[in-house]
N, C-alpha and C positions, 0 to 999 in steps of 0.2 A: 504493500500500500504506500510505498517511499519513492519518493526520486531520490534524483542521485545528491548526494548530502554531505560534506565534506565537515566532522567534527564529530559531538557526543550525537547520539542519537537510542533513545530507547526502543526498545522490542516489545510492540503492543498488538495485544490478541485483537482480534478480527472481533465488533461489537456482538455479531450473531454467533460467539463461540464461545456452549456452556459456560456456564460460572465464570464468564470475563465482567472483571468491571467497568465501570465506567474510564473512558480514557484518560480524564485527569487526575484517577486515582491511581491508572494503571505506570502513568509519566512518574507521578508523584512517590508510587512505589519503586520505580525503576532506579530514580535518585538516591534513595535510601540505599538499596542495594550494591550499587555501582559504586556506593561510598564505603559500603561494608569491604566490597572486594577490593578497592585499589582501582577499580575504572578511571572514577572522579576523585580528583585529589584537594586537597584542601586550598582556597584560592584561586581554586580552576572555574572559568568563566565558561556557564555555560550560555548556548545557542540564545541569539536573540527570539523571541516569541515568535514572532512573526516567519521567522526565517525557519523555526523548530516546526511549526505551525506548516508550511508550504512544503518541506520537507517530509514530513509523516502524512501530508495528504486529508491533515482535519481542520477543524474551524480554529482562527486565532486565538478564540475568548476560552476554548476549554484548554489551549496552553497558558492562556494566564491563570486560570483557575487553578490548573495544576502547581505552577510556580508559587501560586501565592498558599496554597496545600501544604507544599514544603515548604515554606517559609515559618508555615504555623506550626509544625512540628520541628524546627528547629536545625533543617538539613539546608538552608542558605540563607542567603542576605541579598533582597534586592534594592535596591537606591536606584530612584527614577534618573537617568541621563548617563548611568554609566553602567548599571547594567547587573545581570543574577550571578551571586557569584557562590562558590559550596564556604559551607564555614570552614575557617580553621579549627573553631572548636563549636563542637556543638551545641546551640543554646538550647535552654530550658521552653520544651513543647508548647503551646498556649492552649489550655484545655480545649475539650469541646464542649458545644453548649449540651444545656443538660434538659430534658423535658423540654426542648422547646425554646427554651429561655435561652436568649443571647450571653456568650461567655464573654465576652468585653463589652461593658456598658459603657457611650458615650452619649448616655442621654441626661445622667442627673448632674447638675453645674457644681460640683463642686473643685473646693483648689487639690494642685496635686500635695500628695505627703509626702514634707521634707525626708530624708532619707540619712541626715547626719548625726553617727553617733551620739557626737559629743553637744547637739541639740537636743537628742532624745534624754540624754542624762540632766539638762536643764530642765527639760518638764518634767520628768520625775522627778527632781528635787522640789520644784513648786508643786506639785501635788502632795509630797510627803510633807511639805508644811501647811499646807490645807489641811491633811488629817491627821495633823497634832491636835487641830481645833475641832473637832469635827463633833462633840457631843455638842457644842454652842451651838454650831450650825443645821444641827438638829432641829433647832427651835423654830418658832416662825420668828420675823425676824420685818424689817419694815418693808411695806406695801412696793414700794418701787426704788429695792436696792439700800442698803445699809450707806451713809455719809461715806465711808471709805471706797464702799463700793462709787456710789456717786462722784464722788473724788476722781478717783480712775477712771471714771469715761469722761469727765470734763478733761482731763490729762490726754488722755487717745485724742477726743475730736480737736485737739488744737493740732495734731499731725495733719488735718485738713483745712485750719486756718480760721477754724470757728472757736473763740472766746469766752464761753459763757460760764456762771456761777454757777458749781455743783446742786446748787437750788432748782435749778433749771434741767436738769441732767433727770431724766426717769429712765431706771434700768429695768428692762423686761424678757421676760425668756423668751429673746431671739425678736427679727424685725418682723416678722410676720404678726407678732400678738401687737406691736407697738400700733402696725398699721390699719390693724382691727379695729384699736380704739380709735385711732385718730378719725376713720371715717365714721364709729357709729358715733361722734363726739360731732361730726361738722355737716352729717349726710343725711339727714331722715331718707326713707325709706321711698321711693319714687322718684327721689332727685338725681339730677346730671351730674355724674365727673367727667372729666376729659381728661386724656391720657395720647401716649404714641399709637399712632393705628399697628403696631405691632410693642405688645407690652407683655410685662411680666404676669405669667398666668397666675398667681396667688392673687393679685387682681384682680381677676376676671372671675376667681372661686368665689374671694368676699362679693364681689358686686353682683353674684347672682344668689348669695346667701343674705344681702341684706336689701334685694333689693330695687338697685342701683342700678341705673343705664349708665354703661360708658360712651362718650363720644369716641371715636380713635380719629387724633390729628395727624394730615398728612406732614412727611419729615424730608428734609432735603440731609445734604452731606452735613450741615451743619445741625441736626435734630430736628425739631417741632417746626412745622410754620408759625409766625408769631402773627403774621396776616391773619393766616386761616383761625388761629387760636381768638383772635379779636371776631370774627364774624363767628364763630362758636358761641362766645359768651351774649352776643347780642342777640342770639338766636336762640338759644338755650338756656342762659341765666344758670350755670351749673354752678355747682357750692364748689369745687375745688377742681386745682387739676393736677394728678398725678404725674410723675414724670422720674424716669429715671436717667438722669440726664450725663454720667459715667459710664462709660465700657456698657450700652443698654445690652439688655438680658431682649433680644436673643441677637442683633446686628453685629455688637460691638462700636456703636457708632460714639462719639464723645463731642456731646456739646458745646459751642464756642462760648466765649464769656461775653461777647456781645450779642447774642442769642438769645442767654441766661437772662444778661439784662433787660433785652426787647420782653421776655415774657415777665419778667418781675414789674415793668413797667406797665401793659396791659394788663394784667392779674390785678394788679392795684388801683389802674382808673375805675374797673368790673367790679373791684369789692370780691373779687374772686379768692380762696386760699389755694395757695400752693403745698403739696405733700411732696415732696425728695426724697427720694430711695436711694441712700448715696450708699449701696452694698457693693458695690465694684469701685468706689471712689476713692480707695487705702492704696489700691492697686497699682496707678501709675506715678513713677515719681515724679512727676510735677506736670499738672495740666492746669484746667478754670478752676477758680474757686467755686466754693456752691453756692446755691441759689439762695441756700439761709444766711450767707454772708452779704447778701446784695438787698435782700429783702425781707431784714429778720424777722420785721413787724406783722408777714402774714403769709408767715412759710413756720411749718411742721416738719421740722430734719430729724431723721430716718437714718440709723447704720449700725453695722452687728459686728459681728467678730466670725461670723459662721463664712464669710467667704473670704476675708482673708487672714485669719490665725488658722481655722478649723470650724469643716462643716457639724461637727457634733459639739461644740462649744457655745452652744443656744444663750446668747447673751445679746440683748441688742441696747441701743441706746437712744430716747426719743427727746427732742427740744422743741417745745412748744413755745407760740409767738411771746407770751407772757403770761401772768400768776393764774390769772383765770382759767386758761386752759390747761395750766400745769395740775392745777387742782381737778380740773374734770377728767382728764385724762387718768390723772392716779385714781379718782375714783372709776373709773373703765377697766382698768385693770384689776383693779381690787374683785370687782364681779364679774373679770373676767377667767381670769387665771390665778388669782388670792396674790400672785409677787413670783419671782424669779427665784429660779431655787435656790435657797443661799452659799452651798456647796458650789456648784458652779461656779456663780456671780465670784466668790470668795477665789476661785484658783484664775478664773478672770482679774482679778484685781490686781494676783499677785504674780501675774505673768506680766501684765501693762506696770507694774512697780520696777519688777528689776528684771525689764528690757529683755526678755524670753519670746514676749510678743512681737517686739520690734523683729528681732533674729527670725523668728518664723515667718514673718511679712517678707522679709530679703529672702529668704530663703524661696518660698513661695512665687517671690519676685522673678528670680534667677532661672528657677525650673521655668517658669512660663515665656521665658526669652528660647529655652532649649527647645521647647516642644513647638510652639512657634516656628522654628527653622524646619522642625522634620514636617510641618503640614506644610509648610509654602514648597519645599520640595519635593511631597509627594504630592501635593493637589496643584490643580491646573490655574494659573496667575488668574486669571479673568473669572473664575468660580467663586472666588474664597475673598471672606471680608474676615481679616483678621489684624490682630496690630501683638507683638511681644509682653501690651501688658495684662492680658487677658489669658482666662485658661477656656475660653469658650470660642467659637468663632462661625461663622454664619456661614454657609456653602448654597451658594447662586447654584442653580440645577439648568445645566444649557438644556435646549430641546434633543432628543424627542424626553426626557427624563419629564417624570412629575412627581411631586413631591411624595404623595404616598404610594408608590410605586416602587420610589427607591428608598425608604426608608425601609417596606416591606423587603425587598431586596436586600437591603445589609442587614436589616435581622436574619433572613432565611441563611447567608454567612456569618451568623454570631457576632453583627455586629450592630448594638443600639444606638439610635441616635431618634429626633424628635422634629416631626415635619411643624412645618410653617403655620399647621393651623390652631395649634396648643398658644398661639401669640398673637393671632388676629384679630381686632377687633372689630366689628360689622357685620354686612351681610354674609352668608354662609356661600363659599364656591370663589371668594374674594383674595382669598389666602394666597401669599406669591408662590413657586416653582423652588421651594427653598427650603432648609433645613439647618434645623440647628448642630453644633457637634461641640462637645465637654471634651476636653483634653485632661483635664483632671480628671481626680478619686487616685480610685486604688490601681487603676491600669499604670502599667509601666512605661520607661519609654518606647520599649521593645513592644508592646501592646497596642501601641499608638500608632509607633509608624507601621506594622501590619495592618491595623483597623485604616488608618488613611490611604495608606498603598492601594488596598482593596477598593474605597472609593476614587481614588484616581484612576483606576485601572476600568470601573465602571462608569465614570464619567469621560472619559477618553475613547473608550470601545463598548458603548451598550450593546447586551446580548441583542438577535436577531429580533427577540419576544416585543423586545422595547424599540427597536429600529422602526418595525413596521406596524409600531401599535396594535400589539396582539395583546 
């Protein structure tokens, strides 16, 4: 079934002969072998796909498949531009999925984990002096974070330029509870908020649990339109508008500080309030300031510790315009959640005290500049919206692709990621050609660039299924 073929070339059964398998398990097996025997030597480049592909007389995309097979099991290394090569030594397999279940998840946003001993021995030290305390902390303890606790977040939000009196500072377990209160505190129940027409889904949960219609404002390079935003409010009269206006969850787009200001300015002639979700706003080292710095008087700032220390370290921090709503707010939380766990809040405090938190922010930092490099080289320039200070990054879907097409598609290859319509706000079918993808959690680096490889190799060569819209 070969021409004539000048290099490696595997020995594959004929599809209609017994117990043959499928061809890219049968390439993918051949590799393994050929590695066993001395065939293939460690460093040895094998056949370009294409050229392996025309050679054995089958379709190109089940020689990528095959390649990217053995890559998962740990018998090469491909890097888009130079090419499949056998490992010199062989990495560690990447499971398969189990039940169904994709075995690299890159759908939930969290940051990657540092990996440095002598980091990991700093947080265990601040946790074992957490539970020296730890019958105290037992206790209940005050409504929205203990003074010390409060302390420490007014300490953190000055790494973003904001000032304010630990009086001011309400600590809540995680930014999720904080934004709960803040809108059952400013939003009865039927009212408008405006938001990105492509926003953060825990948005879109609370506003349909309390409610709430969103408007979604259209966004240029620079965020929100501040135009469209003004005929919004004269159109709608909406109590607040939501905006995550850092590294947005799901583009990665970052608001200009002239922007920030056109909206702080509209928002104010409307009597409008603004809500900030500045959870990716730790992240880059030096962008716009935020919007509660330009418009303290009637902006509600929003930010946690869950996306850049750690996503299980359910700590957030909320500042309200002034005493009025610092008190209604604490009373929201009090019936909502009783107060923040004190144990947490406490290993929170003491990691923002002696600089653990700073180290794991860098650290955080540094990984997301790595991983960064491996998607813009294995995904295609014109696909992918992404920037170094982010562990998230937004993948443009060229045609024939659609989004839940291919998202279906890299789960059925173990790999999760979350189409464009978990973010959209409006009418249904509205949704772009697009998809999100988490570079963080627990995937490695080696995890990543296989999981990307794979959609580059799908965005570059859709199978025939997708070609011809089957």
């Amino acid at each position: 079934m070969s021409k004539k073929f000048d290099g490696w070339m595997p020995r594959l059964k004929k599809a209609n002969t017994p117990g043959a398998l499928p061809f890219y398990q049968q390439i993918a097996n051949a590799i393994a072998d050929d590695i066993t025997t001395g065939r293939l030597m460690p460093e040895q480049r094998l056949p370009a796909q294409r050229r392996l592909a025309a050679g054995l007389g089958i379709d190109f995309t089940t020689v990528a498949r095959a390649y990217v097979e053995a890559q998962r099991r740990g018998l090469v290394d491909s890097t888009v531009g130079r090419g499949t090569f056998v490992c010199g030594k062989r990495r560690p397999a990447i499971p398969r999925a189990v039940e169904g279940r994709p075995n690299i998840d890159l759908s939930m946003n969290m940051p990657p984990e540092p990996a440095s001993p002598e980091l990991a021995q700093l947080m265990q030290a601040g946790y074992a002096e957490v539970g020296a305390h730890l019958r105290d902390l037992l206790r209940y303890q005050d409504f929205c974070g203990s003074r010390a606790d409060r302390e420490a977040g007014a300490l953190w939000l000055r790494r973003r330029g904001l000032v304010v009196p630990q009086e001011r500072v309400l600590v809540t377990p995680g930014a999720q509870c904080a934004l709960l209160a803040v809108l059952g505190a400013i939003a009865p129940a039927g009212s408008v908020v405006c938001c990105e027409e492509l926003t953060y889904p825990g948005l879109r949960a609370l506003a349909g649990q309390l409610g709430l219609k969103l408007v979604g404002l259209p966004m240029d390079g620079e965020g929100i339109d501040a135009v469209a935003f003004a005929a919004a409010c004269a159109q709608y009269a909406p109590k607040a508008l939501y905006c995550n206006p850092t590294l947005l969850n799901p583009t990665t787009a970052v608001m200009s500080a002239q922007r920030r200001q056109a909206l702080v300015e509209v928002a104010r002639f409307h009597g409008v309030a603004i809500i900030e979700d500045d959870a990716y706003g730790f992240l880059p080292r030096s962008g716009p300031p935020p919007l509660a710095s330009m418009g303290p008087d009637i902006t509600f700032y929003i930010a946690g510790l869950a996306k850049c220390v750690g996503a299980g370290l359910r700590v957030g921090f909320l500042v309200a315009p002034d005493a009025h709503y610092t008190a209604r707010l604490t009373a929201a939380i009090r019936a909502t959640t009783t107060m923040v766990s004190p144990i947490t809040a406490a290993l929170a405090t003491r990691w923002i005290r002696d600089g653990t938190a700073d180290l794991m922010l860098a650290a955080i930092r540094k990984e997301c500049a790595v991983r960064h490099k491996i998607a813009l080289r294995a995904l295609p320039d014109a696909s992918v919206d992404a920037t170094p200070d982010s562990f998230h990054l937004w993948l443009r879907l060229p045609a024939p692709w659609g989004r839940r097409q291919f998202a279906e598609t890299m789960a059925a290859a173990g790999v999760a990621v979350v189409a464009s319509d978990a973010f959209a706000v409006g009418a249904p079918g509205m949704a772009p050609e697009a998809v999100r993808v988490c570079v963080g959690g627990m995937a490695d680096r080696y995890q990543i660039q296989h999981a990307l490889e794979l959609m580059g190799q799908a965005l570059r060569h859709p199978p025939p299924c997708v070609a011809h819209g089957v």
